[in-house]
C-alpha positions as CSV (number, residue, x, y, z in Angstrom):
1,X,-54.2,27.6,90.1
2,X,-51.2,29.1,91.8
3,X,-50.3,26.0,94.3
4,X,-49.4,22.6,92.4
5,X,-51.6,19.8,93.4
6,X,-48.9,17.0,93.3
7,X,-47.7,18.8,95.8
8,X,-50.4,17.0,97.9
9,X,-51.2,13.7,95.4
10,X,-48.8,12.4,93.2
11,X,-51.1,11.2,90.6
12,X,-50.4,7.8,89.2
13,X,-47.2,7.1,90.8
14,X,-46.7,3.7,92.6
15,X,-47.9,3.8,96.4
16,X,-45.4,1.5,97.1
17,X,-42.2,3.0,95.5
18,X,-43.3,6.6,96.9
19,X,-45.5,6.7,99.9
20,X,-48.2,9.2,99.6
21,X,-51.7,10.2,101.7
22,X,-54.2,8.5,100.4
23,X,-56.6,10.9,97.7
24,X,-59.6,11.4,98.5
25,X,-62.7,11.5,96.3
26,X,-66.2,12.5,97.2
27,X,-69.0,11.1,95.1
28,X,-72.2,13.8,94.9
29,X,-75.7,12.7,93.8
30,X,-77.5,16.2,93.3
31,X,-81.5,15.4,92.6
32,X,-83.3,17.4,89.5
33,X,-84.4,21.2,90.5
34,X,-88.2,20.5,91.7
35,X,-89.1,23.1,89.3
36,X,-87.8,21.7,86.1
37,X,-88.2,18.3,86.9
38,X,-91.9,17.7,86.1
39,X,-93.4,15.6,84.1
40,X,-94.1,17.0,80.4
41,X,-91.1,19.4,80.7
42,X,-88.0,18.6,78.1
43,X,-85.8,20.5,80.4
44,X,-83.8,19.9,83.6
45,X,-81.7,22.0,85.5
46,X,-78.6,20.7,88.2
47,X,-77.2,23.3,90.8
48,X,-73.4,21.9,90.6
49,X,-72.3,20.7,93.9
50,X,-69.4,23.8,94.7
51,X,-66.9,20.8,96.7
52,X,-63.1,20.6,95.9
53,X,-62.1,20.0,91.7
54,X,-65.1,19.4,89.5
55,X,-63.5,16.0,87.3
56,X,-64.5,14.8,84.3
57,X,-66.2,11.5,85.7
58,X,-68.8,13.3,86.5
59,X,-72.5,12.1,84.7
60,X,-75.9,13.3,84.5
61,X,-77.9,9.8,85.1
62,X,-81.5,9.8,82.8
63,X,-83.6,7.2,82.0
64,X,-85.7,7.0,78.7
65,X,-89.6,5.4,79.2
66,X,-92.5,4.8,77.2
67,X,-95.0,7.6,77.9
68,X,-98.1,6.4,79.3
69,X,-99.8,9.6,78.0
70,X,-99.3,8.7,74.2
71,X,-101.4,9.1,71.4
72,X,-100.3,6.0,70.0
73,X,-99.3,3.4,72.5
74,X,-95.8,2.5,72.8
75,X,-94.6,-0.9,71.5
76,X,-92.0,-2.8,73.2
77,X,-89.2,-3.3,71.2
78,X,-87.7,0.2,70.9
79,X,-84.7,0.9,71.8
80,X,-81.9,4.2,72.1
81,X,-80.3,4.1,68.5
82,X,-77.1,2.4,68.7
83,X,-74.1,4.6,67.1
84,X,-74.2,6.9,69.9
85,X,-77.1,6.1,72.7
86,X,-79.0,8.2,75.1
87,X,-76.5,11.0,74.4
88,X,-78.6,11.6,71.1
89,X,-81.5,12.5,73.0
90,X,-79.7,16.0,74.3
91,X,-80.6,18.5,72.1
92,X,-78.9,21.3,74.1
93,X,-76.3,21.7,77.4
94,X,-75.1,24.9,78.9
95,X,-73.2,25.5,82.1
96,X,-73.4,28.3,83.3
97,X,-71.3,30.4,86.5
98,X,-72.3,32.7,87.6
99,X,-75.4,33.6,85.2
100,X,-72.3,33.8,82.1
101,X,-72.8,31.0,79.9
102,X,-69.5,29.0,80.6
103,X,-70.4,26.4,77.5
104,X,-73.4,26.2,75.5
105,X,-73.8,23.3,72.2
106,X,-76.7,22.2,70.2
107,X,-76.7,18.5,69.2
108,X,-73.4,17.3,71.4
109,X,-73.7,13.8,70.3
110,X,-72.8,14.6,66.4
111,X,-69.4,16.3,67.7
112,X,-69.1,13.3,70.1
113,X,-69.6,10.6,67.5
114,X,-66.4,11.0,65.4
115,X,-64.5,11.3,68.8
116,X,-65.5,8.7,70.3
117,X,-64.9,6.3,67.1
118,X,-61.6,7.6,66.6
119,X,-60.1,7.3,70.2
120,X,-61.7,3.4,70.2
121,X,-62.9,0.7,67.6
122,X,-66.2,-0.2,67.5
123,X,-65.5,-2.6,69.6
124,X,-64.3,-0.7,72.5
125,X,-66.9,2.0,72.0
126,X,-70.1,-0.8,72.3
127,X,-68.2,-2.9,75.2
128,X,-67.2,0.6,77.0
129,X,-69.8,3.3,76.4
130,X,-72.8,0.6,76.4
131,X,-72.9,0.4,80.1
132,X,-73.2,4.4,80.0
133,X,-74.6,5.5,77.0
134,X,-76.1,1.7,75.4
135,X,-73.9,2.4,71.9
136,X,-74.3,-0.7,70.1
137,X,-73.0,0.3,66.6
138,X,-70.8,-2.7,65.3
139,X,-69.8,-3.8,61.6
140,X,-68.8,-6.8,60.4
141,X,-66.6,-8.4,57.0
142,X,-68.9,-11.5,55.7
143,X,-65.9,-14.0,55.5
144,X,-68.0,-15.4,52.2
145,X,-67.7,-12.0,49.8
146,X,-65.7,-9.4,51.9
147,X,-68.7,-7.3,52.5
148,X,-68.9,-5.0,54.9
149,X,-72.3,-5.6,56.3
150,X,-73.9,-4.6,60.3
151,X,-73.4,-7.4,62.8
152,X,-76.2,-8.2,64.2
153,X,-75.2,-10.7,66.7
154,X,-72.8,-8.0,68.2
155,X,-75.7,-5.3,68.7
156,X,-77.7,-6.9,70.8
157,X,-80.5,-7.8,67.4
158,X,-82.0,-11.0,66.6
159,X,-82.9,-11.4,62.6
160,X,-83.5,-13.7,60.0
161,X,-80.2,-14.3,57.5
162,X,-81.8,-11.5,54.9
163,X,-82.3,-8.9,57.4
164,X,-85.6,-7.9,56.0
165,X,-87.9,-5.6,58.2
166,X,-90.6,-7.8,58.8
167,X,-88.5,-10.3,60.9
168,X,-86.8,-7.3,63.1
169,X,-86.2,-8.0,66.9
170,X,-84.9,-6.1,68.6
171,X,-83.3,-7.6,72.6
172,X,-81.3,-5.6,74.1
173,X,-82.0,-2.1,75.9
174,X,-85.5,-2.5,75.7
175,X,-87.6,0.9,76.7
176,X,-90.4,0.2,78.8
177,X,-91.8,1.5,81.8
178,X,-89.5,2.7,84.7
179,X,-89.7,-0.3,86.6
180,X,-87.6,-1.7,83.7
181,X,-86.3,0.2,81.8
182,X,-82.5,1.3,82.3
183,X,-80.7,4.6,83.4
184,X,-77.9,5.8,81.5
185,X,-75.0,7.6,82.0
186,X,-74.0,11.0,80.0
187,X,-70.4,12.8,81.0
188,X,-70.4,15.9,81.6
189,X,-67.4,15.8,79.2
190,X,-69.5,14.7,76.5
191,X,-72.0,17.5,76.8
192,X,-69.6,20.4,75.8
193,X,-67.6,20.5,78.8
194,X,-65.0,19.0,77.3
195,X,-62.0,20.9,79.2
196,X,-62.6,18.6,82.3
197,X,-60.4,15.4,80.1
198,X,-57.8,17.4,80.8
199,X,-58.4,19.2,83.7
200,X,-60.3,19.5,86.9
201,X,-62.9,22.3,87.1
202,X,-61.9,24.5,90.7
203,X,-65.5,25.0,91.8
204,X,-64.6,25.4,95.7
205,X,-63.8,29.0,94.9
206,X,-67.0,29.7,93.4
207,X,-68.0,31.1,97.0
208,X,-71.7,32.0,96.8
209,X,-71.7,32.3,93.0
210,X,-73.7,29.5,91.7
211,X,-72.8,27.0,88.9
212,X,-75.7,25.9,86.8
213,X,-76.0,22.4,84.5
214,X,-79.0,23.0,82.0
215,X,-80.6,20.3,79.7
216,X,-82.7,20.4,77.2
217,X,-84.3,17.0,75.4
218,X,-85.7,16.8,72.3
219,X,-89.5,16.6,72.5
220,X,-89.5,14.2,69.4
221,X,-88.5,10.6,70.1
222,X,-87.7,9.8,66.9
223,X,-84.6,12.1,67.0
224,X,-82.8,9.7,69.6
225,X,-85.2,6.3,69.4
226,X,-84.7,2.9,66.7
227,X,-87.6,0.4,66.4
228,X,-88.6,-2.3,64.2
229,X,-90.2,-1.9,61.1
230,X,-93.7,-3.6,59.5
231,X,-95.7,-5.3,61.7
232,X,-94.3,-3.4,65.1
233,X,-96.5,-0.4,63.9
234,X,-95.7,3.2,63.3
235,X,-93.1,5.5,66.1
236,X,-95.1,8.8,67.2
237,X,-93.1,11.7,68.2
238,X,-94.6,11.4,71.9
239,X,-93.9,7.7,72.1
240,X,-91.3,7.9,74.4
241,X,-89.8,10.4,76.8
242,X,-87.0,11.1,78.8
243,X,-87.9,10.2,82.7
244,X,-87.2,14.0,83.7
245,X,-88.4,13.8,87.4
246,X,-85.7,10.9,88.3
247,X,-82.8,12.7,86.0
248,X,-79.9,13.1,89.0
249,X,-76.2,15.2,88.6
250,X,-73.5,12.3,89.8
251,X,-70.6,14.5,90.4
252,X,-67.1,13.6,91.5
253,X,-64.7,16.2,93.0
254,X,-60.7,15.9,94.2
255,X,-61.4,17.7,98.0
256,X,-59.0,20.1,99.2
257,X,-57.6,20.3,102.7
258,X,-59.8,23.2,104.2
259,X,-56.5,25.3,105.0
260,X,-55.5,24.6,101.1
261,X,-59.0,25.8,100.1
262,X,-58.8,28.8,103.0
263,X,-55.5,30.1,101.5
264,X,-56.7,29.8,97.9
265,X,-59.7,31.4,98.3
266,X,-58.1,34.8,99.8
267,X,-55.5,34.5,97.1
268,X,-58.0,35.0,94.8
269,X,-58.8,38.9,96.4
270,X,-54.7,39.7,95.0
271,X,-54.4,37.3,92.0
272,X,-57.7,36.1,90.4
273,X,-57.7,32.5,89.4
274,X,-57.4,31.9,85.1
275,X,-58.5,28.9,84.0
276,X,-58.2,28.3,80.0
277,X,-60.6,26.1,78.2
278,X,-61.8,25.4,74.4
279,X,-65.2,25.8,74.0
280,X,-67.5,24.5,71.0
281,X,-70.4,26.1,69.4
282,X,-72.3,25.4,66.5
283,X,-72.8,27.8,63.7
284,X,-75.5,26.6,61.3
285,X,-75.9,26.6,57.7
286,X,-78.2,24.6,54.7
287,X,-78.0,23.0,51.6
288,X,-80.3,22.0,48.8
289,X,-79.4,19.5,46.0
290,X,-80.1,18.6,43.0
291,X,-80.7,15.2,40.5
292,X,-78.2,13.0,40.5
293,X,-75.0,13.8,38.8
294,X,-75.6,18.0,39.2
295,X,-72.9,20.2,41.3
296,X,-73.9,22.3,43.6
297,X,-71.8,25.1,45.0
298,X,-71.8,26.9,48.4
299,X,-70.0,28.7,49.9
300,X,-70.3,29.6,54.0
301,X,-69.1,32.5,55.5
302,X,-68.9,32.1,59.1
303,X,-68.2,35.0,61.2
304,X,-65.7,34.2,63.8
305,X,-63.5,37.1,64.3
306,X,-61.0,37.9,66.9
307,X,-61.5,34.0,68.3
308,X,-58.3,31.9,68.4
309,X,-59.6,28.8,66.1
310,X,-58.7,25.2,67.0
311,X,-60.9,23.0,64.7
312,X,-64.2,23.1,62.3
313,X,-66.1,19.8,62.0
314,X,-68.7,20.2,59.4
315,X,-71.8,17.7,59.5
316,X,-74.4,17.3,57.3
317,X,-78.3,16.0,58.8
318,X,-81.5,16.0,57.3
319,X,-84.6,18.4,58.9
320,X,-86.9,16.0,61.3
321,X,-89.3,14.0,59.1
322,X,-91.9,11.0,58.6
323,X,-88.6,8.9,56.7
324,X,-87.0,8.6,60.4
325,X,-89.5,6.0,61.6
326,X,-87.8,3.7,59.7
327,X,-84.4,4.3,60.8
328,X,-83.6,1.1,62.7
329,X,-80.2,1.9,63.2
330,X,-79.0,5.3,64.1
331,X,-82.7,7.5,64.1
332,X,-81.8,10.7,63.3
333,X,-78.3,10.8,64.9
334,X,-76.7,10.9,61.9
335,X,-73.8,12.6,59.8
336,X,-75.1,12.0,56.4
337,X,-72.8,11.8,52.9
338,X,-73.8,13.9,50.6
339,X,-72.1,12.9,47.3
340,X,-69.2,13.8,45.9
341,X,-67.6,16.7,47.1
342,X,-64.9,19.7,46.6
343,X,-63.8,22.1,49.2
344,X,-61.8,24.9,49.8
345,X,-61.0,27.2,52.8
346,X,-59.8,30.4,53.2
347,X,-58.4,31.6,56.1
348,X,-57.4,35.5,57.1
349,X,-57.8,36.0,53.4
350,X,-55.6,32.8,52.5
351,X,-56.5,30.2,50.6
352,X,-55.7,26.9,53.4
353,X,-55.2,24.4,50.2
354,X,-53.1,24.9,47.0
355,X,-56.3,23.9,45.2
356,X,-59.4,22.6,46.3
357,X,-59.1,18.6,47.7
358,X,-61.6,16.6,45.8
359,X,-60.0,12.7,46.9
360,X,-61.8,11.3,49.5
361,X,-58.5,10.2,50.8
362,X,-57.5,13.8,51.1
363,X,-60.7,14.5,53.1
364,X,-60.4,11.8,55.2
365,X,-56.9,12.9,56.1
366,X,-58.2,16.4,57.4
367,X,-60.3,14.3,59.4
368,X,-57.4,12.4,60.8
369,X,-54.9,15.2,61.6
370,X,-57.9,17.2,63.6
371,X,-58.6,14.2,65.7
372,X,-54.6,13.8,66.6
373,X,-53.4,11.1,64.1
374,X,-56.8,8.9,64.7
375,X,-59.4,7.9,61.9
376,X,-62.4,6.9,62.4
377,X,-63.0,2.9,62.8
378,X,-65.2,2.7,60.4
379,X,-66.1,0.9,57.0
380,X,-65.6,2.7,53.5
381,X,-69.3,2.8,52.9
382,X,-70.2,4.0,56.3
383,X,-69.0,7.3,55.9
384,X,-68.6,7.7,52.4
385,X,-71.1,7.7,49.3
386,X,-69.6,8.7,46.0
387,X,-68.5,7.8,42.6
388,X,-66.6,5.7,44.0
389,X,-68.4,3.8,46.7
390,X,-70.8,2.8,44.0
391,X,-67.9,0.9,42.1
392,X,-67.8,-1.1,45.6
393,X,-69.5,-4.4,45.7
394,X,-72.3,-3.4,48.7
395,X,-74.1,-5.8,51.0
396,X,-77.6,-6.3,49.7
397,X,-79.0,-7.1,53.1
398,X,-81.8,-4.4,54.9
399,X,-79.6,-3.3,57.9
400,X,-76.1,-3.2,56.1
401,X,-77.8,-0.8,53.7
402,X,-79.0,1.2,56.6
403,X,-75.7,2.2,57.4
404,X,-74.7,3.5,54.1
405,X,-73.1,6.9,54.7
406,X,-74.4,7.8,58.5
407,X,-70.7,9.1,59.7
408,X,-69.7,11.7,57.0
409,X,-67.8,13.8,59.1
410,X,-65.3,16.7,57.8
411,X,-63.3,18.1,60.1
412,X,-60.1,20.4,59.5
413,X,-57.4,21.4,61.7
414,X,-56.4,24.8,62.5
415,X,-53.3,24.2,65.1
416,X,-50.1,25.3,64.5
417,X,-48.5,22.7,66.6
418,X,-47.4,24.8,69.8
419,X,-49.5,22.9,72.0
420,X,-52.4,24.3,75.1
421,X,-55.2,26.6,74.9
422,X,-53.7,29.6,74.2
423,X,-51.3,30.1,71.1
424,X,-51.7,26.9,69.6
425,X,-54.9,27.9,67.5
426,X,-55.2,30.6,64.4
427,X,-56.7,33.8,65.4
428,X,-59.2,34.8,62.9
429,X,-59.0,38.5,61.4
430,X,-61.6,37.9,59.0
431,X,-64.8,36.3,58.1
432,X,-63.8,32.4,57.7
433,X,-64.8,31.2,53.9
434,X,-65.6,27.9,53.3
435,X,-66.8,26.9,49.5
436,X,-68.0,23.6,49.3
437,X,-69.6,21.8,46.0
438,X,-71.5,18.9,46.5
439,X,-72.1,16.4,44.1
440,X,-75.2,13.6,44.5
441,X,-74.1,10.1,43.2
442,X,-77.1,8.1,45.1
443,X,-80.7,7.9,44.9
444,X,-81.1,4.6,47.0
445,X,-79.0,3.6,50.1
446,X,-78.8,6.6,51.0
447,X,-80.8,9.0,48.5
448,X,-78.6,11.9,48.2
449,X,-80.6,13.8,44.9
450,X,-83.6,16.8,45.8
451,X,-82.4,16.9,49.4
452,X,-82.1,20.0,51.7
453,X,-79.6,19.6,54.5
454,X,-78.6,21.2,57.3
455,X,-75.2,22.1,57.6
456,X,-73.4,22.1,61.3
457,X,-70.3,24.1,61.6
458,X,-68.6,23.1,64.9
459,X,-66.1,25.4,66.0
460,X,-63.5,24.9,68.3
461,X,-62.0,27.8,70.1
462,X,-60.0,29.1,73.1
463,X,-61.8,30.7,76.1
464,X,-60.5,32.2,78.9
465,X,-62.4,31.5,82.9
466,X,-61.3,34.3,85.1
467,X,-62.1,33.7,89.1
468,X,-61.7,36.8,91.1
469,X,-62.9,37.4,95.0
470,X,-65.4,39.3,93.9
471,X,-66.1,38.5,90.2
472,X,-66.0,35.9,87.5
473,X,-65.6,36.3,83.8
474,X,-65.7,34.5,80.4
475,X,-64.1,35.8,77.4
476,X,-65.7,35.7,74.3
């Protein structure tokens, strides 16, 4: 933007030491269009509020209820599954300005997970995000044997000392009807419009041009939705649904004086407005292994020429199925291990390691320098299953076994260290190659032989908003 906005509030500086007006904040509660918000739909669409800066407190507000319409009538104790919340019922977001798609992701919630356990602890994540999202994923060390097993007391579950299905209960963020049920909140910045932690989104020079919010929900509960097992009876895919005709946009904007906006606005007829961003997409992939002990290589070529590459993150999920009624911890929302593997990348025709990295401990570096120096908070076991992990004394207890290998995330870091949007990634001249061989070393917490996965590549990239008087457009 070609005026500085400190010019008018000095954020964060003390009132005290240095006077300033006050800033002033308007809070927008935009309703669900009437036509997508009826009753049966999995999609809603928002017509963003065009007041001031667009800031990255802004939510979309849902709430998740047992359908009344069911086949099989909805029990009482289900709740959203706890590692990352209602966010795992979105199955796709776009925004989109000016009818060009501004950001559009599948599945935000497995590119939010690793984030949002690397930035906090689980602690922090379940005290935080539970009043928005209901996470509730929590480990434990058994002071007895030095176990990592779940904590149940911590998630919001009652159970007998063993753990075993049977005695389940679960007591916390209980989905009912929508007299009781409760509404969550999703950021905006958690559904691929990531650019707004950093900076405010000008949407007071959109003029007449209109900014659209899209959602789409998955249709099967069981992608987004933990129950008890045994005697609480089976989970049908139209057991519960999201509470489209009450979904609402809460959106918060910085305003502008009106001579401020006046004077930017017929700037914008000399100097269009650019506003850099990084944008994620997925680009999808499968694979199918073997018995126990057999490699497997694979190799994925992923075409993203001519785009100025930040980060790959590289999760593997199993195709929707039967097995996911039973998942009383994270439903479907999960990054699963795979075994032992062996990767290597090559880059504009480079090779990006010496040799391939087969250490776990090299892998979870990667992991580590892509998310800026932070690893994920999270036990051994959770996000690794190997030859290794099976040397490791594991709980024996129902839920702890559950969590076996549900955060396996890869993710490599394709910087170079000169900071922003622009210039700090590594433009891609060729087709990006990465060979990966997998390994299964489990057939039981988690089974990891005769399996075939979907592999999600998500890539990270820069992307260019240009606001003219008279146009707006998105680079590629």
């Amino acid at each position: 933007m070609s005026y500085d906005l400190n010019s008018y509030f000095q954020l964060g500086l003390d009132s005290e030491a240095t006077p300033q007006n006050s800033l002033v904040m308007n809070t927008i509660r935009t309703p669900v269009d009437v036509q997508s918000g009826r009753a049966g739909l999995n999609k809603v669409t928002f017509k963003v509020p065009k007041a001031g800066l667009l800031t990255g407190d802004s939510m979309v507000t849902l709430q998740l209820i047992a359908n009344p319409t069911a086949a099989v009538a909805p029990t009482s104790n289900a709740t959203p599954n706890f590692i990352s919340g209602a966010l795992g019922c979105i199955q796709r977001a776009r925004l989109v300005i000016d009818n060009k798609v501004l950001t559009d992701i599948e599945r935000p919630s497995l590119m939010e997970i690793p984030k949002l356990y690397t930035r906090n602890t689980q602690n922090e994540v379940s005290q935080l995000n539970y009043k928005f999202m209901g996470n509730q994923f929590q480990t434990k060390v058994n002071p007895a044997n030095g176990m990592n097993e779940f904590d149940i007391a911590n998630t919001r579950y009652l159970s007998a000392d063993d753990e075993t299905a049977d005695t389940q209960n679960v007591v916390r963020n209980r989905i009912t009807t929508a007299a009781a049920s409760k509404t969550y909140g999703l950021h905006l910045k958690h559904l691929g419009a990531e650019f707004l932690e950093n900076r405010s989104l000008p949407v007071f020079l959109m003029g007449a041009r209109e900014i659209i919010l899209e959602l789409f929900f998955y249709k099967d509960c069981r992608e987004y939705i933990t129950m008890t097992q045994g005697t609480s009876g089976d989970l049908a895919d139209d057991s519960f649904i999201v509470n489209v005709e009450t979904c609402e946009l809460v959106t918060t904007h910085i305003q502008i004086p009106d001579d401020v906006a006046a004077n930017e606005i017929a700037a914008l007829a000399s100097k269009p407005l650019t506003y850099p961003l990084l944008d994620n997409y997925v680009v999808k992939g499968g694979i199918a292994t073997l018995g126990s002990g057999a490699p497997i290589p694979n190799t994925f070529r992923i075409n993203a020429q001519n785009r100025e590459l930040h980060k790959v993150l590289m999760v593997q999920t199993l195709p929707p199925t039967a097995d996911i009624i039973t998942e009383r911890v994270a439903a479907n929302q999960k990054a699963l291990a795979d075994g032992d593997h062996s990767v290597q990348i090559k880059s504009n025709g480079l090779n990006l390691y010496e040799r391939p990295i087969t250490n776990p401990s090299l892998f979870q570096q990667q992991s580590v320098y892509a998310y800026d120096g932070m690893a994920l908070k999270l036990p051994y076991n959770t996000f690794n299953v190997n030859s290794r992990a099976s040397n490791i004394p594991q709980s024996t207890k129902s839920l702890s076994r559950a969590i076996n290998g549900i955060a396996q995330y890869f993710a490599v870091d394709f910087r170079n260290g000169n900071g922003g949007v622009f210039g700090a990634g590594s433009v891609q001249k060729q087709t990006l190659e990465i060979e990966y061989t997998v390994t299964p070393r489990s057939t039981t917490f988690p089974n990891q032989a005769n399996l075939q996965y979907n592999t999600l590549f998500y890539l990270t990239v820069s992307k260019l908003l240009t606001i003219g008087s008279r146009m707006v457009e998105i680079s590629f």
